[in-house]
C-alpha positions as CSV (number, residue, x, y, z in Angstrom):
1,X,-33.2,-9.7,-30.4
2,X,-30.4,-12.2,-32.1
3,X,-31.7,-13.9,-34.8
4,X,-28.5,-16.7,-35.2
5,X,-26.8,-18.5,-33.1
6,X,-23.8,-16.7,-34.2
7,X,-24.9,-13.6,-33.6
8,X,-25.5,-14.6,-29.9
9,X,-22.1,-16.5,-29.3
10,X,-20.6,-13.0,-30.8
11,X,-22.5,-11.0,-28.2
12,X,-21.7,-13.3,-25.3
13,X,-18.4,-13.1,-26.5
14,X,-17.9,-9.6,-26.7
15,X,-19.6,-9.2,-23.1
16,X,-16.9,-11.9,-21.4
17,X,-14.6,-9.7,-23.1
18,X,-15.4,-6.7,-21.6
19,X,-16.1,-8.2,-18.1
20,X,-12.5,-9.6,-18.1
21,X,-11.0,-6.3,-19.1
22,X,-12.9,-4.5,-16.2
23,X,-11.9,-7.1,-14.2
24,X,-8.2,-7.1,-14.9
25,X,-8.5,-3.0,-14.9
26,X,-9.4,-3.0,-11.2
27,X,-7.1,-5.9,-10.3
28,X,-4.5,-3.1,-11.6
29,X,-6.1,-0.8,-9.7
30,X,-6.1,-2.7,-6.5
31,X,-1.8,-3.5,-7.1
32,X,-1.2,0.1,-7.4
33,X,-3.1,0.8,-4.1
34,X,-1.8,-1.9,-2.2
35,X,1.8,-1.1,-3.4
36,X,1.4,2.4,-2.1
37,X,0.6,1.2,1.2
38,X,3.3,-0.9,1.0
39,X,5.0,1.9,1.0
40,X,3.9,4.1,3.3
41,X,3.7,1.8,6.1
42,X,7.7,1.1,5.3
43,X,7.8,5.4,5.3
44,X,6.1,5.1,8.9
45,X,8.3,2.3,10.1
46,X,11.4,4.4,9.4
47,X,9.9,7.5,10.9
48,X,9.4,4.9,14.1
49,X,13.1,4.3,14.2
50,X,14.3,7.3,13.5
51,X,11.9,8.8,16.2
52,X,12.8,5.9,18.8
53,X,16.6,7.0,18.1
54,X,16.7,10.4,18.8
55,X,14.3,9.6,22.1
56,X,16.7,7.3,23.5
57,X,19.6,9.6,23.0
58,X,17.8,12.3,25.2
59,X,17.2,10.0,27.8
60,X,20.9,9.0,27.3
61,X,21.8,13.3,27.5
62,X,19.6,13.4,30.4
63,X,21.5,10.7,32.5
64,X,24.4,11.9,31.9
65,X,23.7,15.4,33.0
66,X,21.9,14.4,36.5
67,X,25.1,12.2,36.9
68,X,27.5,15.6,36.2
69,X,24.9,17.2,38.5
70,X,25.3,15.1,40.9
71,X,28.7,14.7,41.1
């Protein structure tokens, strides 16, 4: 198929080349993805706080109206 050596170490070359360009393309890939998790999971934890607020003011509303109730 390649006649010279230099024709081959061109070829090999160009292939390395290409392998490491896929390579780094999906290692981009994979940063963007695991930064969007990132930042969803922060989006979730937030929700969890906001959520774990609000519950323990009710419970907080609700004592306070079975102790005016009671009284």
């Amino acid at each position: 198929m390649f006649a010279s050596l230099s024709s081959r170490v061109a070829a090999l070359g160009v292939t390395v080349v290409i392998a490491v360009a896929a390579l780094a393309g999906l290692l981009v890939d994979a940063a963007r993805q695991t930064r969007d998790s990132f930042l969803w999971v922060e989006h979730s934890a937030i929700v969890l706080e906001i959520t774990s607020e609000a519950v323990a003011d009710l419970r907080d509303a609700e004592s306070g109206q079975r102790g005016f109730v009671l009284t």
